[in-house]
N, CA, C and O of each residue as an XYZ file, in Angstrom:
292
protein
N      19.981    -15.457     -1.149
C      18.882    -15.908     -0.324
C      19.278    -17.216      0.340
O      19.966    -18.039     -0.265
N      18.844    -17.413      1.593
C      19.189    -18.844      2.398
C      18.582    -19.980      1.794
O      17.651    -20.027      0.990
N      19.005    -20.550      2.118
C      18.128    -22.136      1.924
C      17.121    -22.066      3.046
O      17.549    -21.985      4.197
N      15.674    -22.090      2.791
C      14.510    -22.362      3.345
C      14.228    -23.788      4.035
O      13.925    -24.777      3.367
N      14.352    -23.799      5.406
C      13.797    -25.194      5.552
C      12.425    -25.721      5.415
O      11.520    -24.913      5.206
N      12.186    -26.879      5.501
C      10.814    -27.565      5.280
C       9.795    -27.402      6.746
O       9.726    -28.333      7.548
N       9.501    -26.897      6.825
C       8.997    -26.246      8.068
C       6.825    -26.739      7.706
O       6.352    -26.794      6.571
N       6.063    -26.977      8.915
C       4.765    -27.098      9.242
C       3.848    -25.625      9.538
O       4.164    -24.764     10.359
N       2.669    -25.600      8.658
C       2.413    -24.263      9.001
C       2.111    -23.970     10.602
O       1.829    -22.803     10.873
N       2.134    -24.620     11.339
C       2.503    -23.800     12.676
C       3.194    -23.244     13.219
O       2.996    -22.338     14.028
N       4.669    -23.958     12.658
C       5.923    -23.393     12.816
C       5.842    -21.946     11.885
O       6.589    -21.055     12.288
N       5.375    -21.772     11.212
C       5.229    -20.261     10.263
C       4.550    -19.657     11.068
O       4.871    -18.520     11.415
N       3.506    -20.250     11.527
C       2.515    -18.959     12.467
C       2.986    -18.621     13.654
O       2.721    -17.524     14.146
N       3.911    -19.723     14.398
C       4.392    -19.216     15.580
C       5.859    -18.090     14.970
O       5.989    -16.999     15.527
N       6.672    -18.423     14.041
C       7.863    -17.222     13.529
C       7.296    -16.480     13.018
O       8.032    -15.599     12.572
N       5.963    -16.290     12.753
C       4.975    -14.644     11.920
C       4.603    -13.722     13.304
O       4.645    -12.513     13.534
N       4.177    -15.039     14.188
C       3.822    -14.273     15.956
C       4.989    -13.344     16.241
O       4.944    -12.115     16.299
N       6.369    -14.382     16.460
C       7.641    -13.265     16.639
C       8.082    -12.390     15.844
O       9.238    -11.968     15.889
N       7.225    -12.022     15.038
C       7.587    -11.055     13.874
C       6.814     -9.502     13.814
O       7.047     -8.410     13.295
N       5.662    -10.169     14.750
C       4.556     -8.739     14.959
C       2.918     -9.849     14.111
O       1.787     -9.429     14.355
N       2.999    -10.477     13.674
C       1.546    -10.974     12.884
C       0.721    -11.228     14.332
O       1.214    -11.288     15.459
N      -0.505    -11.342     13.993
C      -1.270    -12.024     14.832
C      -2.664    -12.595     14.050
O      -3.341    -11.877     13.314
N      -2.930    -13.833     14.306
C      -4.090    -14.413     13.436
C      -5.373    -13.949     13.436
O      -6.037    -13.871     14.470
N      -5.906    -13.530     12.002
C      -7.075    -12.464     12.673
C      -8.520    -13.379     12.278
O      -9.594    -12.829     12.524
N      -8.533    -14.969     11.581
C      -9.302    -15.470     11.126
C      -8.943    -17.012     10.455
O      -8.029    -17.220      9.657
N      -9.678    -17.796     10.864
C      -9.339    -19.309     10.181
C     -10.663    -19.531      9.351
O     -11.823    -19.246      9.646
N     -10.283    -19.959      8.538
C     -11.431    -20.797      7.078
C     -10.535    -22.324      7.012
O      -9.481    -22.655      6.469
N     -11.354    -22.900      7.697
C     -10.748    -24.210      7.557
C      -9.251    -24.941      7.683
O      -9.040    -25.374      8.816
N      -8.291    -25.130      6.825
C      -6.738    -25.062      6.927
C      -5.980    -23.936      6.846
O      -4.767    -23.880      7.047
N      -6.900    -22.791      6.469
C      -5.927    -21.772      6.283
C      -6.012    -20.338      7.469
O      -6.845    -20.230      8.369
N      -5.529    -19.907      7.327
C      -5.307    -18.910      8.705
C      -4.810    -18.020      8.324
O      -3.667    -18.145      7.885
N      -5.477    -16.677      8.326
C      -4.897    -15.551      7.820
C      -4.392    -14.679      9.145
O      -4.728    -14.524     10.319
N      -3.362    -14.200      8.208
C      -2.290    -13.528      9.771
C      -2.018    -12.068      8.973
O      -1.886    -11.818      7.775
N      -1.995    -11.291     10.070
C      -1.740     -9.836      9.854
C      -0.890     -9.025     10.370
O      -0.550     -9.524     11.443
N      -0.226     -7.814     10.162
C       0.519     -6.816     10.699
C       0.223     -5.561     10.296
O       1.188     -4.916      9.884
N      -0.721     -5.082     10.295
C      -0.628     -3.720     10.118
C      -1.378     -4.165      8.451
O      -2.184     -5.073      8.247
N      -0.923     -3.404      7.655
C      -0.973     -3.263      6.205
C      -0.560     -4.563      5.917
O      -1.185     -4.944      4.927
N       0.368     -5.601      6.410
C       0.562     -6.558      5.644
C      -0.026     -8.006      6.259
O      -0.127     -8.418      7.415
N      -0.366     -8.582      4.963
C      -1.200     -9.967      5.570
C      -0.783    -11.182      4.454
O      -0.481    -10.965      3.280
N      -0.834    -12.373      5.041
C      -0.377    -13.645      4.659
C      -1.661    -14.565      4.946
O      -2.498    -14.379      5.829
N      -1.626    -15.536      4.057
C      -2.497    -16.836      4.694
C      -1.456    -17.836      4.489
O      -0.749    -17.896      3.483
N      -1.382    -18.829      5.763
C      -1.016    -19.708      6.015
C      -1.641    -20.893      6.028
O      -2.455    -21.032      6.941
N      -1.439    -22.191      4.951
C      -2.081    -23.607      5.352
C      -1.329    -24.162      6.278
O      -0.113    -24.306      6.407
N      -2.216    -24.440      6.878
C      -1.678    -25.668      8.167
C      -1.721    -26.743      7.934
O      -2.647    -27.462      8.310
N      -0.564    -27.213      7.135
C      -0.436    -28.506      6.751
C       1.066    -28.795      7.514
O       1.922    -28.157      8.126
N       0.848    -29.941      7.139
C       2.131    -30.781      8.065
C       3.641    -30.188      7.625
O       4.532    -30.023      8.458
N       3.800    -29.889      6.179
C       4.896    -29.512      5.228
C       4.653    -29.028      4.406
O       3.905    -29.518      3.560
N       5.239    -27.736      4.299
C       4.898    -26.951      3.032
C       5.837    -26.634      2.318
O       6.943    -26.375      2.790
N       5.587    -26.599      1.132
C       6.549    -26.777      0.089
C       7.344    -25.725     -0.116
O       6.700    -24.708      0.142
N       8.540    -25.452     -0.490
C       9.509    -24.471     -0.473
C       8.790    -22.885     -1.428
O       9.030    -21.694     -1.225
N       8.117    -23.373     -2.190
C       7.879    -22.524     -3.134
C       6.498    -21.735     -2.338
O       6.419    -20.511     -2.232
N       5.530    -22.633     -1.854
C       4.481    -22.134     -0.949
C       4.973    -21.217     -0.107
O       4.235    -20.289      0.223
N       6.409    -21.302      0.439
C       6.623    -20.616      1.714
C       7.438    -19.179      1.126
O       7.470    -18.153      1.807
N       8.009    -19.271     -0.085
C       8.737    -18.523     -0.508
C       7.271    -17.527     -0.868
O       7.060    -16.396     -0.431
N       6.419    -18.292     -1.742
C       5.106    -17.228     -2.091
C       4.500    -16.313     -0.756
O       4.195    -15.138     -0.960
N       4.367    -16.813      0.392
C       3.752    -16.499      1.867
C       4.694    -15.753      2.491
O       4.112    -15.058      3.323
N       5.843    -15.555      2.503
C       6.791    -14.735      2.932
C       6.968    -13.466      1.702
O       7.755    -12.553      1.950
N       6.426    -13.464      0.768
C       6.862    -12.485     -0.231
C       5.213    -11.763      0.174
O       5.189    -10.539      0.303
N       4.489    -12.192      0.277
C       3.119    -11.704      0.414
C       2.983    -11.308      1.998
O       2.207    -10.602      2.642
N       3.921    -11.973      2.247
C       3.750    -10.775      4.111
C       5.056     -9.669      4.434
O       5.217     -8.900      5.381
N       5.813     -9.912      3.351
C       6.970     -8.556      3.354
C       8.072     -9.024      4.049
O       9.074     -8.313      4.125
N       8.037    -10.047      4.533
C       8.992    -10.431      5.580
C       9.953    -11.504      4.607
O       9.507    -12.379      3.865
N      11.618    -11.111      4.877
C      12.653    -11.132      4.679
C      12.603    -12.768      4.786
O      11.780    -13.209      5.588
N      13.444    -13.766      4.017
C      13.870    -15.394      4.727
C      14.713    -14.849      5.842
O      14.253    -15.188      6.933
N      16.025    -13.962      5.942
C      16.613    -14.245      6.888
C      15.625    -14.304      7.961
O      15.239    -15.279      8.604
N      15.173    -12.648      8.056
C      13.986    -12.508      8.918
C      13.263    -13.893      9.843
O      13.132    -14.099     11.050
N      12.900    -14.660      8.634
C      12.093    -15.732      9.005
C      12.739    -16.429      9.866
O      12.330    -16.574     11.019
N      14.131    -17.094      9.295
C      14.873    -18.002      9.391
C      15.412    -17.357     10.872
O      15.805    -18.114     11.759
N      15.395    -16.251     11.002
C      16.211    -15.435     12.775
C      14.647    -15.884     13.373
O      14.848    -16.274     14.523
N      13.470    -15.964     13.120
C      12.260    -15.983     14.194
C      12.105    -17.607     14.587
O      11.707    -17.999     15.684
N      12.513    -18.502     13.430
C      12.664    -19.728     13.714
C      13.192    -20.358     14.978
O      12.755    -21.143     15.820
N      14.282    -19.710     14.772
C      15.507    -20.489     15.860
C      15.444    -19.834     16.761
O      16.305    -20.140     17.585
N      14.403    -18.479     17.258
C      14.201    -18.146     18.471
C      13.861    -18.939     19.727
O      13.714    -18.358     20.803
């Protein structure tokens, strides 16, 4: 597995956008994003912690490389 950078949940919601997600609802900091059958919530905080992001990427099915290729788009 890659090394995960320290990334802002916007930066997650905009690499979940290039991935197929689209946000279907906000409750305050968090923002739930969807694809089909699979869904994630994202806090929109400034920095999220490696382990937060590792949990949010395992709960939306989507791969780190995956992630890490939508990043640097």
């Amino acid at each position: 597995m890659p090394k995960l950078p320290v990334v802002s949940g916007a930066d997650v919601v905009r690499a979940l956008e290039r991935l197929g997600f689209a946000m279907t609802r906000q409750r305050g900091s968090h923002m739930m994003m969807r694809r089909g059958a699979e869904g994630c919530v994202v806090p929109n905080h400034r920095a999220l912690k490696i382990g937060t992001l590792v949990g949010l990427l395992k709960q939306a099915g989507v791969s780190p490389d995956d992630f890490i290729a939508a990043l640097d788009d």
